[in-house]
DRENROMAR-759480 format. One record per residue (C-alpha): x, y, z; residue in one letter. Coordinates in steps of 0.25 Angstrom, whole numbers, plus 5000, padded with zeros to 4 digits. Layout:
XYZA;...
//
This chain:
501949404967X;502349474979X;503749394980X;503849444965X;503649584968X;504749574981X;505749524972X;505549634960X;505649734971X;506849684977X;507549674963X;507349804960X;507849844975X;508949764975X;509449824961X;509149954963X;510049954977X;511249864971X;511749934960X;512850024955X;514450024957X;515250054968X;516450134974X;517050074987X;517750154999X;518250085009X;519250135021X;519350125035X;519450215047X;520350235058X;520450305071X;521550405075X;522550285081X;522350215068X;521350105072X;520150065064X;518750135067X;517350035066X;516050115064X;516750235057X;515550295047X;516050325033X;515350405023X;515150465011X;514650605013X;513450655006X;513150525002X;512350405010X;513750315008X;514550255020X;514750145029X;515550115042X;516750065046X;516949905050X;517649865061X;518949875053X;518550015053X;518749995037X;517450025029X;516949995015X;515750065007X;515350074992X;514750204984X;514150224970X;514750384969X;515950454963X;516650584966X;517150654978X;516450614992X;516850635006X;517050515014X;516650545029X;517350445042X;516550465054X;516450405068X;515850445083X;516750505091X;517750535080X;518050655069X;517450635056X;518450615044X;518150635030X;518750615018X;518350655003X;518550544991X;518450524976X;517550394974X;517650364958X;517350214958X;518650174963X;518750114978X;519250214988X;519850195001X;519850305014X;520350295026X;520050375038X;520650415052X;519550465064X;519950565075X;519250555088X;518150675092X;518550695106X;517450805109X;516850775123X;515650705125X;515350715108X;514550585111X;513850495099X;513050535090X;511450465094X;510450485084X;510750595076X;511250745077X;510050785084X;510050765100X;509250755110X;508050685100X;507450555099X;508550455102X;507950375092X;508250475079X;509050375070X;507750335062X;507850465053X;507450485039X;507850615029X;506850655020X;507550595008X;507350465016X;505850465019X;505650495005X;506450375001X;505850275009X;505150185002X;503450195006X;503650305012X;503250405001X;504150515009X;503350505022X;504050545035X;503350435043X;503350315033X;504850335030X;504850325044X;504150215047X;505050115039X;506150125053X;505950045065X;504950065075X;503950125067X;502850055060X;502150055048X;500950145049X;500150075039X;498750125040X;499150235053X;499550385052X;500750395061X;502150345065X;502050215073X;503250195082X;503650065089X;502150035093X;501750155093X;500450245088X;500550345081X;500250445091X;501450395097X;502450455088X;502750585091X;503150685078X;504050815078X;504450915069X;505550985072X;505350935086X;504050995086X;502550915088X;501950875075X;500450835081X;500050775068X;500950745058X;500250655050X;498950675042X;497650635047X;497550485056X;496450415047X;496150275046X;496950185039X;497750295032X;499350335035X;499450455033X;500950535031X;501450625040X;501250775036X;502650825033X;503650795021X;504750725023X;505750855018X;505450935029X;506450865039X;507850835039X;507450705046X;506450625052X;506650515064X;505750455073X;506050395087X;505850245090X;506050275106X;506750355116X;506350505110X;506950615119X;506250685131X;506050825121X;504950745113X;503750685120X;502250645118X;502650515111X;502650375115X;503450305104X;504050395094X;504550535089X;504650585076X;505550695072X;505550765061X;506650855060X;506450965046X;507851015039X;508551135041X;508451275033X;508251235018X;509651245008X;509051324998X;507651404992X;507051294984X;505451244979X;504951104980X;503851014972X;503250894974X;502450804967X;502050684971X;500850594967X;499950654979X;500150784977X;501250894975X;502051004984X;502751154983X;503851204992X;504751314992X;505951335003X;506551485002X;508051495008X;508351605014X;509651655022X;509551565034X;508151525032X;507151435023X;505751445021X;504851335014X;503351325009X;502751215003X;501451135002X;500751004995X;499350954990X;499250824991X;497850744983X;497950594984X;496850584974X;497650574959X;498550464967X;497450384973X;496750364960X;498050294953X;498350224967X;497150124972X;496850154985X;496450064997X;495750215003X;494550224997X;494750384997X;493750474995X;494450594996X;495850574992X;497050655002X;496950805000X;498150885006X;498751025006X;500051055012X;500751195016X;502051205022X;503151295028X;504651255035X;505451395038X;506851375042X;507651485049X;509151465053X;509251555066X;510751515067X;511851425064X;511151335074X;509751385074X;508451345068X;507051405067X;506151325058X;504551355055X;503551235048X;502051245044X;501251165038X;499751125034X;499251015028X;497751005024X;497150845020X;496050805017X;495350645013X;494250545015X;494350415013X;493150285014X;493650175026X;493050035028X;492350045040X;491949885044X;490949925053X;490049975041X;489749945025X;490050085021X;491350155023X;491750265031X;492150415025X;493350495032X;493450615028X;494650685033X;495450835032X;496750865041X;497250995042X;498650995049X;499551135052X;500951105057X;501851235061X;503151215069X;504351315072X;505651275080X;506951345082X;508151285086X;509651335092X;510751325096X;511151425109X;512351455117X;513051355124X;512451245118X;510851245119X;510051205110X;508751275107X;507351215100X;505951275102X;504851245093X;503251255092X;502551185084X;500951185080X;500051075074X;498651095071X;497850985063X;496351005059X;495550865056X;494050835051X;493250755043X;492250645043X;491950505044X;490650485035X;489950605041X;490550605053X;491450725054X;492650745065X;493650845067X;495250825075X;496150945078X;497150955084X;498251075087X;499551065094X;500751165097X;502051115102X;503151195109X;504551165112X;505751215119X;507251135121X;508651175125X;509751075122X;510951085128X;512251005122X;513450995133X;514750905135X;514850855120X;513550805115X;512850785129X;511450885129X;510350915138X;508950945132X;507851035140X;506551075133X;504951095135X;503851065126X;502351125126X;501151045117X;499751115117X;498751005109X;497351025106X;496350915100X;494950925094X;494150825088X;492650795085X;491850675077X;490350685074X;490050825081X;490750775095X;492150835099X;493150845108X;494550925111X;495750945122X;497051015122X;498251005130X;499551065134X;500850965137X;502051025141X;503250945142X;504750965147X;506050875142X;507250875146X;508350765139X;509950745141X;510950685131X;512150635138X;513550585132X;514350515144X;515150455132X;515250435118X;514650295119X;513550335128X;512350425128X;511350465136X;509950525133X;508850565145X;507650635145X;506350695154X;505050745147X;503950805155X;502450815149X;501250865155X;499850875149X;498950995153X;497850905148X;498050765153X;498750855167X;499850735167X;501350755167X;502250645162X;503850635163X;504550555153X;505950505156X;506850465145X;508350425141X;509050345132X;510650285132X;511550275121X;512850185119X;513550205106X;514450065109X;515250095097X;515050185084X;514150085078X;513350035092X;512350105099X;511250085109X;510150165113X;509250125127X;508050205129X;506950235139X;505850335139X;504250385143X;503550425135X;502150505135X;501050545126X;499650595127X;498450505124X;497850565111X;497150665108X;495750615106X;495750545118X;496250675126X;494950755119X;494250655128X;495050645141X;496050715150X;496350595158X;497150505149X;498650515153X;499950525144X;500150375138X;501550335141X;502650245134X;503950195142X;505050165132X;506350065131X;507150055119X;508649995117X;509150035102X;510549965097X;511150045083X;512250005077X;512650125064X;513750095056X;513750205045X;512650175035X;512150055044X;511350075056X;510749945066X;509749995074X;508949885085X;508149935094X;507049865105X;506049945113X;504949935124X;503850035125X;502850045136X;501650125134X;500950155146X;499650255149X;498950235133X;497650265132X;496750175135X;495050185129X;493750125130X;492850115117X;491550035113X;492249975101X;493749955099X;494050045091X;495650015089X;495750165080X;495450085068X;494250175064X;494450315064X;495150365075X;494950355089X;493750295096X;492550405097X;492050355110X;492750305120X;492450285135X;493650275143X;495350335143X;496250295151X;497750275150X;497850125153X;498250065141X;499650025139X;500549935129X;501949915125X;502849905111X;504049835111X;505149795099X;506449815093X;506749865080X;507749865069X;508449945059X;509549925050X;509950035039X;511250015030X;511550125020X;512750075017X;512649925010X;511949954999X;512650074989X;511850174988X;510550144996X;510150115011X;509050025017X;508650015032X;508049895039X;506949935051X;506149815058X;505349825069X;504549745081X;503449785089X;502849725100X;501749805106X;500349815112X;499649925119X;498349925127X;497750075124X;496650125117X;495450055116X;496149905115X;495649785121X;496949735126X;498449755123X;498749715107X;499549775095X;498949895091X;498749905075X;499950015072X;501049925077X;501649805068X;502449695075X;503549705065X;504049805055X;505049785044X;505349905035X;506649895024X;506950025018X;507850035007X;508650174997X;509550164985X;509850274976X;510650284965X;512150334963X;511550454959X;510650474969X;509550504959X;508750384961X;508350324974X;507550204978X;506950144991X;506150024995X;505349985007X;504849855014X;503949875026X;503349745033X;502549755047X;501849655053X;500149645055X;499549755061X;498549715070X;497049735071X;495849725080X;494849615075X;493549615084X;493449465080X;494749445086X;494749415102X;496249445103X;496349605102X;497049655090X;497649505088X;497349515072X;498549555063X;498549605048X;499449545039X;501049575038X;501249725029X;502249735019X;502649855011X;503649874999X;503950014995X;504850084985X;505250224982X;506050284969X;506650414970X;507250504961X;507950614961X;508350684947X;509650774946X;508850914942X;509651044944X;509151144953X;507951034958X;508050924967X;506950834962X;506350694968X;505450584961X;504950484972X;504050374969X;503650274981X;502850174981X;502350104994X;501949944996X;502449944979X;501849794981X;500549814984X;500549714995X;499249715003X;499549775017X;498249785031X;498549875043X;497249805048X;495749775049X;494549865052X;493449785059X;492049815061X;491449815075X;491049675076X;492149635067X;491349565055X;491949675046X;493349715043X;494149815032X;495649805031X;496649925034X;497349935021X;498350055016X;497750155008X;498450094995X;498949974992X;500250054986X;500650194987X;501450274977X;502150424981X;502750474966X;503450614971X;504150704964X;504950824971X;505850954966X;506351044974X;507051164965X;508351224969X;508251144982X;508851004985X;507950964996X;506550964998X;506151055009X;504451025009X;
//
């Protein structure tokens, strides 16, 4: 039945991708003394069409389109050269000469436009993309989570990184601290991240080697980076299967102003969807927004974001170590502001200062148990960036966080805050155009923990050709332990991770090889003692423990790699990602060193887009496999020895978008794990271990039918 099922689906795929006619242009490139140029990028502009040169430096591509395009030529290191042609189904043949760029010290291009950020940016999706992904039902993390070095969460709110926790990944918003980006950490539920994908311009995360300016991570960095001042005045709606949305976005002269908001009830959708939750009060959530954007200058920036978020559910979970279930009850209540200006002053400085304030209000129950977690952080930061001989920069800057936590359970409480201020400095040196180099120091201190911690970092890259690049890292990296602990202690230390990574890319055009191997040290992790192992499989952390300290250590090691080709297949796109992790960590309350549950050994993800000729229809698919997760069985001598079984998941997404004047419109249906295959994230045992309840998703499938209009706009702003 299932091998039925894989090769229906694979049909449809395959002829969904394969069809319509073709136009070939073909041509070559050549430099100034007339001799042929390999690696050359030739593309079609305004449209997702192009290829590379061959060693020949002659290239070939096909396209489904007809009328007048502009044919670009482009190479590092030389003038760009364009040319406009009629394609009308007829084969067309361009040629094209190239001029060196002799500017001094121009350098190569890294990561992107933006300097001086992780140098790990090239996993970057646009809105469109995250909404296209398949399984993803337009979710910042999930589309994420289909590159290398990033797991599948599974049953966990958060973004695993190359053996990471959660806690690990670091999340900024215009380069500003979000402290809780995603909804409320219950148990076996994944919840999204709070913000919509169509506030950013793009979104990237960073596998290693993230810059001195960002700190208090010890595996990864997410940046999400929002758009510029809105095009025009325009008003949104959505409605979607969970709910629906408003927006309006006001153009002014040099400025934009946008308010919006969303009520989301899961309860119509779970009573047509069976649920593996047994709910008892479906998700409740209110949503207001604001984004102001002002353009100081040609160069400067000032942009303003709010927004609150009120959610409320309870849900039934199989406890094993009693008959009757237990009832979570829980409400979040999150506010989020952050203002930052950026510009560009004389002589080549470059100016950014932002603060940002998050405040997030939590209570409920456990049967009649009631508890309480809030937490309150402001963020400030300052940095001048100073560009000199070509492309080479300096970057100084400072940063302030001021943190509080409070929490109580059953009458009892607790609370600290703290102050951490920390100092960076970074350069980017061009000696050649082949050769780059990257070095950076951040200084921290804690007012709490009275602990000061210098972290060196630098990174080397060689562009060997236009095509080849390597990239070798080192870094330390620091982190306070967390928060619950530090209500209970001052005498923990910062835990610590040591970073080595070696990166190989080869880009030709629309095709990009990535490989990549890594080694991470973690060093100082916090370390409990508890009455019963508790692994953080119940409800959060342990309730009584009897010692800290920072003697727990572990390592995660691997390689991963990626493959992305936008080019073989007409009209579409699909990328490759797999990854392999070898890790253990002794921290916590574990018995010994051992796989902790949050990390597969391998991951495989193959992510695939077509449209149609006339863009108006778009479809996607996703394979996900990761290997068994493992558990803690008391019965079991060996420590978390026990695996589950391998998961797979199928997904696929229809898009459409129908030619309306005056409103730019979207149908999106996407349906997750579309063959209902049966996937465990683990086992929940009782004390003694004669009982157990399985960790299963909250559905066997999921379904997100979406339907978006934004009038007089042509881009969703909220």
């Amino acid at each position: 039945m299932l091998i039925n099922k894989l090769c229906l689906l694979a049909g449809f795929v395959l002829s969904v991708f394969l069809s319509h006619a073709q136009t070939i242009l073909s041509g070559k490139v050549q430099d100034a003394n007339g001799l042929p140029m390999p690696g050359v990028n030739i593309i079609v502009k305004s449209l997702s069409l192009g290829t590379a040169t061959d060693e020949r430096g002659e290239f070939r591509f096909k396209v489904h389109v007809s009328g007048n395009y502009l044919l670009q030529a482009s190479a590092i290191g030389y003038l760009s050269d364009s040319l406009k042609v009629l394609i009308k189904g007829e084969r067309v043949l361009i040629n094209f000469s190239l001029h060196e760029n002799n500017h001094d010290l121009e350098g190569i291009l890294i990561s992107n436009t933006r300097n001086l950020t992780e140098l790990n940016r090239n996993y970057t999706l646009s809105p469109i993309a995250m909404v296209l992904t398949a399984g993803a039902a337009a979710d910042v993390t999930a589309a994420l989570q289909t590159y290398p070095g990033a797991a599948p969460a599974g049953n966990e709110t958060g973004f695993f990184v190359r053996g990471g926790t959660a806690a690990e990944t670091t999340v900024l918003f215009d380069g500003m601290l979000v402290k809780n980006a995603f909804g409320s950490r219950l148990p076996d539920l994944a919840n999204r991240s709070r913000f919509s994908v169509f506030l950013f311009d793009k979104t990237a995360f960073s596998t290693n080697g993230y810059t001195a300016s960002n700190g208090q991570a010890l595996s990864s960095v997410l940046t999400m980076d929002t758009r510029g001042v809105a095009l025009k005045s325009s008003t949104e709606f959505s409605l979607i299967d969970l709910g629906m949305g408003a927006a309006h976005t006001h153009r002014f002269k040099n400025s934009s102003l946008m308010l919006g908001g969303n009520y989301y009830n899961f309860s119509p959708y779970h009573k047509i969807v069976a649920q593996n939750t047994q709910w008892e009060k479906d998700p409740e959530q209110k949503q207001l927004s604001m984004h102001y954007k002002y353009k100081t200058s040609e160069t400067g920036m000032f942009k303003v974001f709010a927004d609150y978020s009120d959610t409320r559910l309870s849900f039934k979970i199989n406890n094993p170590n009693y008959q009757t279930k237990d009832l979570l009850y829980n409400r979040n209540k999150n506010i989020y502001v952050n203002a930052n200006y950026q510009e560009t002053l004389k002589s080549d400085w470059k100016l950014f200062t932002g603060v940002s304030y998050n405040k997030t209000q939590e209570s409920g129950w456990v049967n009649s148990d009631e508890y309480y977690q809030n937490d309150e952080v402001w963020h400030q930061k300052i940095s001048l960036t100073k560009r000199f001989r070509g492309s080479s920069q300096v970057l100084l800057g400072a940063e302030l966080f001021e943190n509080a936590r409070a929490e109580g359970y059953t009458g009892m409480s607790r609370k600290y805050s703290d102050v951490l201020s920390a100092g960076f400095a970074e350069s980017e040196l061009y000696f050649t155009d082949q050769l780059n180099l990257k070095t950076g120091l951040r200084l921290e201190s804690s007012a709490y923990l009275d602990r000061m911690n210098l972290a060196p970092r630098t990174a080397i890259y060689f562009q060997a050709s236009p095509i080849h690049k390597i990239i070798a890292s080192y870094g330390h990296y620091y982190q306070k332990p967390d928060d619950s602990f530090l209500t209970q202690t001052s005498k923990l230390r910062d835990e610590k991770s040591i970073q080595y990574a070696l990166e190989y890319e080869m880009k030709m055009s629309f095709r990009i090889l990535r490989f990549s191997a890594y080694f991470k040290d973690y060093q100082r992790l916090v370390k409990i003692k508890t009455p019963v192992f508790s692994g953080f499989q119940a409800y959060g952390p342990p309730l009584q423990i009897e010692d800290f300290n920072n003697n727990g250590k572990g390592y995660a090691k691997g390689f991963d790699v990626f493959w992305k080709d936008k080019q073989s297949i007409d009209l579409a796109e699909y990328y490759v990602s797999y990854s392999y992790l070898d890790t253990k960590r002794n921290y916590l309350d574990f018995e010994n060193a051992a796989r902790p549950s949050f990390a597969p050994k391998h991951t495989f993800n193959l992510v695939a887009m077509r449209s149609t000729a006339n863009v108006h229809w778009q479809f996607s698919g996703t394979y996900t496999f990761s290997s068994g997760r493992s558990y803690f069985n008391p019965l079991n001598p060996v420590f978390m020895a026990d695996r589950t079984h391998y998961n797979h998941n199928v997904s696929l997404g229809i898009n459409y978008l129908p030619n309306w004047k005056k409103r730019f419109s979207a149908f999106n249906l996407n349906i997750n794990n579309v063959l209902g295959l049966n996937n465990t994230y683990g086992y929940r045992y009782s004390f003694e271990g004669s009982r157990r309840e399985a960790i299963l998703p909250p559905a066997k499938r999921s379904f997100l039918l979406s339907f978006l209009m934004s009038i007089n706009g042509d881009e969703f702003n909220h």
